[in-house]
VEXBAMAR-237914 format. One record per residue: residue number from 1; chain; x, y, z of N, C-alpha, C in turn. Coordinates in steps of 0.02 Angstrom, whole numbers, plus 32768, in hexadecimal, padded with zeros to 4 digits. Example, Ala and Ser with C-alpha at 12.3 -4.5 7.8 and 13.67 -1.06 7.14 Angstrom:
VEXBAMAR-237914
     i   ch   n.c1   n.c2   n.c3   ca.c1   ca.c2   ca.c3   c.c1   c.c2   c.c3
     1    A   8294   7EE4   8186    8267    7F1F    8186   8294   7F5B   8186
     2    A   8282   7F90   8162    82AC    7FCB    8165   8285   8002   818A
***
This chain:
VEXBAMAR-237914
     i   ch   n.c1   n.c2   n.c3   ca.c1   ca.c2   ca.c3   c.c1   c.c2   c.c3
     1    A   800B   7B22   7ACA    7FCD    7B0E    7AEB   7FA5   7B4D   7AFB
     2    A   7F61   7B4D   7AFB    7F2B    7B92    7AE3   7F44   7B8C   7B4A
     3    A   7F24   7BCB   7B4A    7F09    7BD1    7BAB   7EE7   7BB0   7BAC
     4    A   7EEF   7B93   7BEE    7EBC    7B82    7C16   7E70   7BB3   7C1F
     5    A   7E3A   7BC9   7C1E    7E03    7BE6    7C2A   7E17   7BE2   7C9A
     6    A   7E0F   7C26   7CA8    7E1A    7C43    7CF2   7DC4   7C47   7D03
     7    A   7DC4   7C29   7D33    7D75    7C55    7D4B   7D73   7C79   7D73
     8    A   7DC7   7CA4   7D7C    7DC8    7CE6    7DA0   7DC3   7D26   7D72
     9    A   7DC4   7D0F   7D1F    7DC4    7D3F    7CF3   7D7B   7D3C   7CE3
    10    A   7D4D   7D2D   7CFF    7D0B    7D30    7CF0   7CE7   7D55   7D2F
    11    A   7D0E   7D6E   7D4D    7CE7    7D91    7D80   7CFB   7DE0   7D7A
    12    A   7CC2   7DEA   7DA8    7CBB    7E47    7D8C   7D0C   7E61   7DBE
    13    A   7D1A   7E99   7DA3    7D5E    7EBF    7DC5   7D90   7E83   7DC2
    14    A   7D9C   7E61   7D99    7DCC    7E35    7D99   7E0D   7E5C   7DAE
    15    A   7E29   7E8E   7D8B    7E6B    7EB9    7DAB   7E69   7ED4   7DD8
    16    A   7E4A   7EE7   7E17    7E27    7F06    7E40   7E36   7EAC   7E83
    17    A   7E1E   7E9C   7E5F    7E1B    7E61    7E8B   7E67   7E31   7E80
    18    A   7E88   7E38   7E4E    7EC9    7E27    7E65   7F00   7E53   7E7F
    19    A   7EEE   7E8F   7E6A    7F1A    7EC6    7E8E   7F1E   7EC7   7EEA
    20    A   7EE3   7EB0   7F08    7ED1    7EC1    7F43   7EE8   7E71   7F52
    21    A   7EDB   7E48   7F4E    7F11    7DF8    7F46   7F48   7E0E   7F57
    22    A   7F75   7E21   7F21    7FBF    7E28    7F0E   7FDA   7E66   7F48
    23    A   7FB3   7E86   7F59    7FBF    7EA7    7F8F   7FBF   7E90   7FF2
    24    A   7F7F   7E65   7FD2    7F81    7E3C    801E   7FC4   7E01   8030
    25    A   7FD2   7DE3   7FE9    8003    7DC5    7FF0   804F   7DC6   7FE8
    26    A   805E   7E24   7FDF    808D    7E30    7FE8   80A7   7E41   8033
    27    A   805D   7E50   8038    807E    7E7E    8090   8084   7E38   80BD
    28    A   8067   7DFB   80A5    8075    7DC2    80DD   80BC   7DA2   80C6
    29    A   80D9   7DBC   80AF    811F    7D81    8081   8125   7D9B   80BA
    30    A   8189   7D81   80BF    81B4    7D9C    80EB   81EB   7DBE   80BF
    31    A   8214   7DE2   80DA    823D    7E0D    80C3   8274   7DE2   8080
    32    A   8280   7DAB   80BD    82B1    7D81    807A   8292   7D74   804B
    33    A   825D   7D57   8034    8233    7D40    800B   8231   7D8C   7FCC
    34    A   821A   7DC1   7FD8    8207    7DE3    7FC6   823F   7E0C   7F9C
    35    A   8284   7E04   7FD0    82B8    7E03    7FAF   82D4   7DEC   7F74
    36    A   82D4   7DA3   7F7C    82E0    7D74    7F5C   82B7   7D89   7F05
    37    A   8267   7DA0   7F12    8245    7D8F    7ED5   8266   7DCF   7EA1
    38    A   826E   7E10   7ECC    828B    7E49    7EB0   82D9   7E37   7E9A
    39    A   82F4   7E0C   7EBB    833E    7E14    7E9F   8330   7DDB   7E59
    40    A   830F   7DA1   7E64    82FC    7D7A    7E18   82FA   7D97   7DE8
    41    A   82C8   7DC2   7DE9    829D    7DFF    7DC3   82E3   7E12   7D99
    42    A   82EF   7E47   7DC5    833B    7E6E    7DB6   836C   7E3C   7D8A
    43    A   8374   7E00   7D97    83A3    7DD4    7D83   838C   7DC2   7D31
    44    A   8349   7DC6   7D2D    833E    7DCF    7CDE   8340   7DF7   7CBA
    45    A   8355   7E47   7CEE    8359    7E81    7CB8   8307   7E93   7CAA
    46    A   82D5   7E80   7CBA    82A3    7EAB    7CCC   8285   7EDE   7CE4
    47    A   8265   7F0D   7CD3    824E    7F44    7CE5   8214   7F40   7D14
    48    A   8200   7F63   7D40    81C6    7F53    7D65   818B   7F3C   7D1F
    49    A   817D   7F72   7D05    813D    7F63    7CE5   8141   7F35   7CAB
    50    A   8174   7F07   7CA0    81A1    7EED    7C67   817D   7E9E   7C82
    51    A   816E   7E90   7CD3    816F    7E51    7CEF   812E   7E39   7CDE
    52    A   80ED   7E51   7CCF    80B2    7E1E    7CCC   80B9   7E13   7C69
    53    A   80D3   7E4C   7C35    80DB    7E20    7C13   810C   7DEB   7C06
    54    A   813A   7DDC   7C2B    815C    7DB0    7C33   814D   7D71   7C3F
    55    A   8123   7D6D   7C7E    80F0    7D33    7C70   80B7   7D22   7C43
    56    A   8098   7D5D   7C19    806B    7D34    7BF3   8081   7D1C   7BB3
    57    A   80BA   7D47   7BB8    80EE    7D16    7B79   80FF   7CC8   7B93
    58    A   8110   7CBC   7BCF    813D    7C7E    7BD1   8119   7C48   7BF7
    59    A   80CF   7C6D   7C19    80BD    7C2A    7C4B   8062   7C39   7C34
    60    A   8036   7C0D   7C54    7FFF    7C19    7C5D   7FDE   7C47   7C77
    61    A   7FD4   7C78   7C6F    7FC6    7CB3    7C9C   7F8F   7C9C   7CC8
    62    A   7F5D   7C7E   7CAB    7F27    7C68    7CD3   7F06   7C47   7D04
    63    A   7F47   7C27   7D04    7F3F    7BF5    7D2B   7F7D   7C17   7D77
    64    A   7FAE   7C33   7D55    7FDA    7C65    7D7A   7FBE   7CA3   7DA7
    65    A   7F89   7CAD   7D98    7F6E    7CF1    7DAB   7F32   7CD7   7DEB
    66    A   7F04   7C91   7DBC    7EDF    7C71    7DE5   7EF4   7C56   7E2B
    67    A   7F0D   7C3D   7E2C    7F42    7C0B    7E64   7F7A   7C1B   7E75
    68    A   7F8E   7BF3   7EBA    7FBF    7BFE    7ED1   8007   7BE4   7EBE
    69    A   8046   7BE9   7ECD    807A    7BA9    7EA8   807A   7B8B   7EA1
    70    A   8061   7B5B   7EE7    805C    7B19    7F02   8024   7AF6   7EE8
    71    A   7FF9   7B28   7ECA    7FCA    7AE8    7EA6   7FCB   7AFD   7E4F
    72    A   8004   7B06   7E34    7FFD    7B13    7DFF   801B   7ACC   7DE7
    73    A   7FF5   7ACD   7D95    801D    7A7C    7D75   805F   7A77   7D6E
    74    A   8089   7A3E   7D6D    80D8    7A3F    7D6A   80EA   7A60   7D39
    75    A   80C9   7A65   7CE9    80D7    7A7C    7CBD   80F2   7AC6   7CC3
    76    A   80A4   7AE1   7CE8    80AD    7B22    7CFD   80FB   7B3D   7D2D
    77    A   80E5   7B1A   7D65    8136    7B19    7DA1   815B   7B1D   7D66
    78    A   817D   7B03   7D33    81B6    7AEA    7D1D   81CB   7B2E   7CD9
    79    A   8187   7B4A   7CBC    8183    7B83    7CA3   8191   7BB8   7CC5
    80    A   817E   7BA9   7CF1    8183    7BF0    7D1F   81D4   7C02   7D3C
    81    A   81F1   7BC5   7D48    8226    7BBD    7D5F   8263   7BCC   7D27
    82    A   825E   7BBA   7CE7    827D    7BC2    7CB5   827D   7C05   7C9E
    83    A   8242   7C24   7CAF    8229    7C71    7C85   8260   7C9C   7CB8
    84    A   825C   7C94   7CFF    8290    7CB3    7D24   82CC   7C9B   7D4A
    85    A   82E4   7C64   7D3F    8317    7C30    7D33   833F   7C20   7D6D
    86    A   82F3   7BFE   7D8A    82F2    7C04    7DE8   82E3   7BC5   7DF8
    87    A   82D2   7B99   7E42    82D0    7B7A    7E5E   8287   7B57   7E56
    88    A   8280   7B1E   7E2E    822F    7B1B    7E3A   820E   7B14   7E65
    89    A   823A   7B20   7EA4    8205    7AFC    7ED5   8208   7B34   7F0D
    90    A   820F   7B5D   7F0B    8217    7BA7    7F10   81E0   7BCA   7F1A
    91    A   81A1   7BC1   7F21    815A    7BD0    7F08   814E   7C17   7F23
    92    A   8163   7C12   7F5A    8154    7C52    7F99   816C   7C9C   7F73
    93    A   81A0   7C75   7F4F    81B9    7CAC    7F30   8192   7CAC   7EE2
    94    A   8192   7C8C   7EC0    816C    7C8A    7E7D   8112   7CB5   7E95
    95    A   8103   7CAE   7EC9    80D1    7CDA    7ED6   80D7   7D23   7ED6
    96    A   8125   7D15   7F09    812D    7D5F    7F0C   8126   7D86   7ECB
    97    A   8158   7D7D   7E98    815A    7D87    7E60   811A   7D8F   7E38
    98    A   80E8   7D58   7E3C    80A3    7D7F    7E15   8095   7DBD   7E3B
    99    A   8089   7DC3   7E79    806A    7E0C    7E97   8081   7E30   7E99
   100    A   80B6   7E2B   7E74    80FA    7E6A    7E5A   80DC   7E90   7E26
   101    A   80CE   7E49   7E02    80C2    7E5A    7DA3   807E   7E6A   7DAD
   102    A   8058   7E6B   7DC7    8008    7E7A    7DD6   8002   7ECC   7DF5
   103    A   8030   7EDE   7E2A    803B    7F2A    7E3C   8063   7F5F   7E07
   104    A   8082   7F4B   7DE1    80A7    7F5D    7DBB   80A5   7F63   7D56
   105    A   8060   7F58   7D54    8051    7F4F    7D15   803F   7F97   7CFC
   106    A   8045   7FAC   7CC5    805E    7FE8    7CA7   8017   800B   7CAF
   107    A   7FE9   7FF5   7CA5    7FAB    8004    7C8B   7F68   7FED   7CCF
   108    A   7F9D   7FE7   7CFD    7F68    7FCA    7D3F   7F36   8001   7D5D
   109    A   7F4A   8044   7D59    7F11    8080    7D71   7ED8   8071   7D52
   110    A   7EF9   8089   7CFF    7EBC    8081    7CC6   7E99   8037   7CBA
   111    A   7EA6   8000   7CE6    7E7D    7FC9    7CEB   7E42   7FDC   7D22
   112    A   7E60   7FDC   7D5D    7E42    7FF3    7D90   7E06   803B   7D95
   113    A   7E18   8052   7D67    7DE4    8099    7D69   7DB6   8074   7D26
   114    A   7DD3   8060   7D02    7D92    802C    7CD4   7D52   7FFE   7CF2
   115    A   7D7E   7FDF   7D22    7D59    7F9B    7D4A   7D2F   7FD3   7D71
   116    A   7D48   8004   7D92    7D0D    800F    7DBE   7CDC   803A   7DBC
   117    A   7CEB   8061   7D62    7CB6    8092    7D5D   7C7F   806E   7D3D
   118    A   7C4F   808E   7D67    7C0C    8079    7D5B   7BED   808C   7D13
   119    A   7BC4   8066   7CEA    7BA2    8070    7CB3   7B7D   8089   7CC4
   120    A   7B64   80D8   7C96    7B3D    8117    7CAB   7B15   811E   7C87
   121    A   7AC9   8126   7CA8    7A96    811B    7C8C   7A7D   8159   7C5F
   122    A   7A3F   814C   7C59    7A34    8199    7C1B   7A2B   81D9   7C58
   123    A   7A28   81D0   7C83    7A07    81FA    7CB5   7A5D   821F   7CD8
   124    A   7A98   81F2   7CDD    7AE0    820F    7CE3   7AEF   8231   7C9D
   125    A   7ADB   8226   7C7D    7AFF    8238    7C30   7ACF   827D   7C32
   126    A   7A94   8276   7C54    7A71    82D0    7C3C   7A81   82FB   7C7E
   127    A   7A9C   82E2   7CAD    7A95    8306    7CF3   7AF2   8315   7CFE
   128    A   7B09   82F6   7CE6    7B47    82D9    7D08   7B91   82C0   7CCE
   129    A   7B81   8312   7CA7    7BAD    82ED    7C59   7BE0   8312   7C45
   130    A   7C09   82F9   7C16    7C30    8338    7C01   7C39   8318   7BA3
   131    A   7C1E   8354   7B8B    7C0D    835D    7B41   7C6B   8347   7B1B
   132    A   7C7D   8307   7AED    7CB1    8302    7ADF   7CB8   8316   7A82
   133    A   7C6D   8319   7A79    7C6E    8323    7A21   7C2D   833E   7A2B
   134    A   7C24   8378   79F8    7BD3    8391    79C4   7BD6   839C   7993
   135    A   7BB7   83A8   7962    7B98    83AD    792B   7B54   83BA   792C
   136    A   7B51   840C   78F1    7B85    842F    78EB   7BB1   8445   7936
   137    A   7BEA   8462   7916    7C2C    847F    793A   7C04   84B3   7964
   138    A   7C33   84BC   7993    7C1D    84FB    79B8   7C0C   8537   7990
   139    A   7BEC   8569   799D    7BEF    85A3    7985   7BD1   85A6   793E
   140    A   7BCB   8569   7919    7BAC    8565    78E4   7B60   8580   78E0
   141    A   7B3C   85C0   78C7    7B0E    85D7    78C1   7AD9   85C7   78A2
   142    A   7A99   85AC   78C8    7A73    856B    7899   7A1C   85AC   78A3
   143    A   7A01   8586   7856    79AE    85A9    7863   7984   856A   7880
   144    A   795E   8575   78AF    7924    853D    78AF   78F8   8531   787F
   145    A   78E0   84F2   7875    78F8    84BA    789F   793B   849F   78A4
   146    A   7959   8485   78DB    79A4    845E    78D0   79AA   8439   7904
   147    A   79D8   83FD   78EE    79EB    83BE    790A   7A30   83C7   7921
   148    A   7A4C   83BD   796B    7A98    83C7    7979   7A9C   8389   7998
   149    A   7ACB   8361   7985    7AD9    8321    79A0   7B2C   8326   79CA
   150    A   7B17   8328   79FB    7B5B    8312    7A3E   7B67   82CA   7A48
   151    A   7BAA   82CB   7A57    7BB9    828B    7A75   7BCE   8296   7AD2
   152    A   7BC1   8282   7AFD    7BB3    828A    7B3A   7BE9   8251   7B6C
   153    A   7BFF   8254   7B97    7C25    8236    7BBA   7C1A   8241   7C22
   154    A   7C0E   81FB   7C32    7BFC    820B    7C8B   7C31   821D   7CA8
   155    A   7C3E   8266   7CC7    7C6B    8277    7CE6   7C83   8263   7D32
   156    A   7C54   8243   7D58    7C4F    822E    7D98   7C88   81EA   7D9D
   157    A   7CB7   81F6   7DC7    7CEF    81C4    7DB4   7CF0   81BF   7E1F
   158    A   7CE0   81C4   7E3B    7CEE    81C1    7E66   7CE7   8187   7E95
   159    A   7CCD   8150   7E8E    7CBD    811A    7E82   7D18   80EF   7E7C
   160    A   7D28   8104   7E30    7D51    80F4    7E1A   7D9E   8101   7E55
   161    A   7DA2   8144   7E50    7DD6    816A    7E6A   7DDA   8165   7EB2
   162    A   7DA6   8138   7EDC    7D94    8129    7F2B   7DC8   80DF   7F1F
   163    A   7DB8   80B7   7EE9    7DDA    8064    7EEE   7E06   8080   7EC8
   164    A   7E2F   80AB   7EA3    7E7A    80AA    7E74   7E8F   80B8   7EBF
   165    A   7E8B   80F5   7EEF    7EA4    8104    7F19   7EC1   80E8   7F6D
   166    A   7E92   80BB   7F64    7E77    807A    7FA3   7EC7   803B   7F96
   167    A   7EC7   804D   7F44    7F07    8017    7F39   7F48   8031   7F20
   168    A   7F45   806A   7EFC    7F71    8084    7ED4   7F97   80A4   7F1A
   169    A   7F6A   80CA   7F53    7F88    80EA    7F8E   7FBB   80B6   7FB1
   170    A   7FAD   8078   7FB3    7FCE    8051    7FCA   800B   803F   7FC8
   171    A   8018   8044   7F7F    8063    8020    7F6C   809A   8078   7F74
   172    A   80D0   8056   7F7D    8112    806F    7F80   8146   805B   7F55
   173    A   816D   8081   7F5A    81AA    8082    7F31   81DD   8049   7F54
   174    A   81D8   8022   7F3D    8236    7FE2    7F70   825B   7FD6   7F2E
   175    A   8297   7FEE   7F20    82C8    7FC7    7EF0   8298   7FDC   7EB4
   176    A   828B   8021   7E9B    8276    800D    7E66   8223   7FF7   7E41
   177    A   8219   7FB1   7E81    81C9    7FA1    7E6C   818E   7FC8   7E92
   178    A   8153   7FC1   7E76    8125    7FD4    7EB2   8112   7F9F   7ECC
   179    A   810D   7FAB   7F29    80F8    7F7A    7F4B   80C8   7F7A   7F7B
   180    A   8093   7F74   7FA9    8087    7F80    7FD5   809D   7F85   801E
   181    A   8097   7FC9   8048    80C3    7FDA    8075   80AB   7F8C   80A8
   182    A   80FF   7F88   80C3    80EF    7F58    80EC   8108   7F78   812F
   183    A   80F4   7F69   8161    80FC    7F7F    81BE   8134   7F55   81BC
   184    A   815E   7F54   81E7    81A3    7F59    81FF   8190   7F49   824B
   185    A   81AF   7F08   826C    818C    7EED    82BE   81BC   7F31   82E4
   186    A   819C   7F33   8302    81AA    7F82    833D   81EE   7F56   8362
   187    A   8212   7F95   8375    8256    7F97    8378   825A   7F89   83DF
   188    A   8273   7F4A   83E8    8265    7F3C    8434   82A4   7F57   8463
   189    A   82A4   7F70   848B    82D5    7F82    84BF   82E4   7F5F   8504
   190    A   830A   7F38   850F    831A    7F0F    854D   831C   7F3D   858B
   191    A   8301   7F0B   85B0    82FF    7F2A    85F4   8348   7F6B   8610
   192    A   8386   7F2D   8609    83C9    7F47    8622   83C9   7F89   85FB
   193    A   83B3   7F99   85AE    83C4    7FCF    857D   83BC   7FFA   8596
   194    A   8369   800A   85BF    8353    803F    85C6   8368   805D   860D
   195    A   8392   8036   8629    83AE    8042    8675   83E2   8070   865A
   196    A   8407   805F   860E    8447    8081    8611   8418   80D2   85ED
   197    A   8400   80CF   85DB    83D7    8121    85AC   83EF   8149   85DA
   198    A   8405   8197   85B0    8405    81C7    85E9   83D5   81E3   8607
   199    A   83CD   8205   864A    838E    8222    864E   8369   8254   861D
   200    A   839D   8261   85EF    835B    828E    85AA   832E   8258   8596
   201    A   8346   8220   8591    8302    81F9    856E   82C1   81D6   858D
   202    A   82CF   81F7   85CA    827D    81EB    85F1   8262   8243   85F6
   203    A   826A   8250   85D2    8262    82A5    85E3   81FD   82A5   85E2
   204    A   81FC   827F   859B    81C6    8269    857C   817E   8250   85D8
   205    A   81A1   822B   85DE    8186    8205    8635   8181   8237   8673
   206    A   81C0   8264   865D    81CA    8291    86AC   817B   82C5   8699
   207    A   8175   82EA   8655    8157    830D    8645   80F6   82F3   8659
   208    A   80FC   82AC   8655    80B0    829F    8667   80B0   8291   86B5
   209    A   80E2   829D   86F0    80D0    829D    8730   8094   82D8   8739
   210    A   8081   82BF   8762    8049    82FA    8788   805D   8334   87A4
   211    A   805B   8368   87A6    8084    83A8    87BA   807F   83A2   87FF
   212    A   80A7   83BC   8815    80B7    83BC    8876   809A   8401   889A
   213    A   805E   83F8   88A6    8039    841F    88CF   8072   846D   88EC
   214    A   8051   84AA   88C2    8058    84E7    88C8   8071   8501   8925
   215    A   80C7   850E   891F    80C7    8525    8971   80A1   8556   898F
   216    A   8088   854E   89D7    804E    85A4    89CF   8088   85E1   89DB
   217    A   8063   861C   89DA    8089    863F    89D0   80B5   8663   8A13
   218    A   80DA   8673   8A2A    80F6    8690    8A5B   80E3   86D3   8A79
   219    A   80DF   86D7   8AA5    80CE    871E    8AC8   8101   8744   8AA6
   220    A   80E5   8782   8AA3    810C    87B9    8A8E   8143   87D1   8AD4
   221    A   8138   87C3   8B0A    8172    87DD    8B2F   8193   8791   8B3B
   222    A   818D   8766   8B30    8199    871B    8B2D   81EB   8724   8AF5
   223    A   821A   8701   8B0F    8258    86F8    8AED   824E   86CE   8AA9
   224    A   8268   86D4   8A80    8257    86BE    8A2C   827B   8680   8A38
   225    A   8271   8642   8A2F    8285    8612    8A30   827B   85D9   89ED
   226    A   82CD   85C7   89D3    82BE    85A3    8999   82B0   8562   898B
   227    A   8279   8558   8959    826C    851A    8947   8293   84E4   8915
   228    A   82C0   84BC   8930    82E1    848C    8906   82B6   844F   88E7
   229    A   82D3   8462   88B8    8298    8427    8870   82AE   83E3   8884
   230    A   82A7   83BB   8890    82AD    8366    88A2   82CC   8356   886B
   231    A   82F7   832B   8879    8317    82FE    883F   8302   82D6   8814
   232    A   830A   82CB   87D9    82F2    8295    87AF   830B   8259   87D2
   233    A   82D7   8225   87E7    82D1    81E3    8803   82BF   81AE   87B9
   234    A   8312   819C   8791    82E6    8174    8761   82DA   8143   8766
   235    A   82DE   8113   8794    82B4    80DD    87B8   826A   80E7   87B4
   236    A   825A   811C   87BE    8208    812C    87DC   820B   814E   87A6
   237    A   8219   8165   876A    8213    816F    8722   81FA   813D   8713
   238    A   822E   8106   8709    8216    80D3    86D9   81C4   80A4   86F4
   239    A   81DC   80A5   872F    8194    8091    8747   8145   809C   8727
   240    A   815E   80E8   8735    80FD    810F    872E   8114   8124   86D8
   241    A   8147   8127   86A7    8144    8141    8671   816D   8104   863D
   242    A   8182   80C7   864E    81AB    8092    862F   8168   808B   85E0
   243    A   8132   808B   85D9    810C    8083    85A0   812B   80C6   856F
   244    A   8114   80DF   8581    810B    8129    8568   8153   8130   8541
   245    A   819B   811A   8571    81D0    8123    8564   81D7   80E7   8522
   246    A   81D6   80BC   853D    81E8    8072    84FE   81C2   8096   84CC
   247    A   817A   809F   84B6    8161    80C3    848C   818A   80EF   8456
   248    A   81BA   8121   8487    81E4    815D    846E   8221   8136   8441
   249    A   822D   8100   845B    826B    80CB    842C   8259   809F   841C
   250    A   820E   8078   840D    8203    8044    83E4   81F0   807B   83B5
   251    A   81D5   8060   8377    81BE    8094    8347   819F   804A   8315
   252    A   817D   8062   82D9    8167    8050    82AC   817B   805E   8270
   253    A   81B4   8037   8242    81AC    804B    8202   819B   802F   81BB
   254    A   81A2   804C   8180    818F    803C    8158   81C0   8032   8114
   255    A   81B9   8002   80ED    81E6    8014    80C1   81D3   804F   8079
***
């Protein structure tokens, strides 16, 4: 059966615009899910960049790329399911899996720096060029009158290299595929925990108290008398510095 006709392949930056998709909807999966689509993957002996032709061999791409699982035709579900020899009803994950094969396609920079360089007018091509052929050759010694014909190319890519970078910066290395980095929920500490910490780990808290007003100075025939430093009170630590501290042991990571 021919494809279906996509009317997401008729719009401008079509790769550009599923790359940034496949990215939004990786970072919302959840970990199992995401798991799950990478260990499938693996289970066929696939290579990262091995997975989007995999589907346009075995399913509709177009309709795969267009839509989500859940509204794809049964035919499709049942292709899709056979191509990686999984659960049809599984979808969460059959998504995962396209925005796998969509980050991971061999040739996805050189799509992306295509889609977004601009067609350059005669005015980039004389201001803004770099000479790729002439005739005659360089150095070739001509009498006037004479005709030298160049071929010319717009060097201004920056355009381009602002959106490869906006998406390409994004993805990471997990298992192998590229993925987009996902945040990791910050690491929580119970009340009782932080009662047991030693006092090094409010050091962070003791350091933002307000300094304790300078003793004046003693008469010179006045007996030298010493000043004992007050104890760490970590009660009244955690009080005025308990943010600051949780801060120091929650953290943020990434895979």
């Amino acid at each position: 059966m021919p494809l279906r006709p996509s009317a997401l392949f008729f719009l401008p930056n079509t790769t550009t615009l599923l790359a940034r998709s496949a990215i939004n909807l990786l970072k919302s999966v959840n970990e199992a899910v995401l798991n799950e689509a990478i260990t499938t993957i693996q289970n066929r002996s696939l290579a990262p960049p091995a997975v989007m032709p995999h589907l346009e061999q075995n399913v509709h791409v177009a309709e795969v790329l267009e839509q989500l699982a859940k509204e794809w035709a049964p035919e499709t579900l049942k292709a899709f399911s056979a191509a990686f020899n999984m659960d049809a009803t599984k979808t969460d994950v059959m998504d995962a899996i396209v925005a796998i094969a969509i980050l991971n396609e061999a040739d996805l920079e050189a799509e992306l720096r295509g889609e977004n360089t601009e067609e350059a007018t005669s005015s980039d091509l004389l201001e803004n060029r770099c000479i790729t052929w002439q005739y005659p050759p360089p150095g070739t010694r001509l009498n006037p009158p004479y005709l030298v014909l160049v071929a010319v190319e717009q060097v201004d890519t920056s355009k381009a290299d602002s959106e490869v970078q906006a998406i390409l910066g994004e993805l990471v290395d997990h298992k192998g595929f590229k993925i987009p980095r996902r945040l990791s929920p910050p690491v929580r500490i119970r009340p009782e925990t932080i009662l047991k910490l030693p006092p090094s780990a409010f050091q962070m808290a003791a350091f933002e108290q307000p300094p304790a007003p300078a003793a004046p100075e003693a008469p010179a025939t006045a007996p030298s008398t010493a000043v004992t430093k007050p104890a760490l009170d970590r009660t009244a630590l955690m009080r005025t510095g308990l943010s600051k501290s949780t801060r120091l042991f929650g953290g943020i990571g990434g895979i």
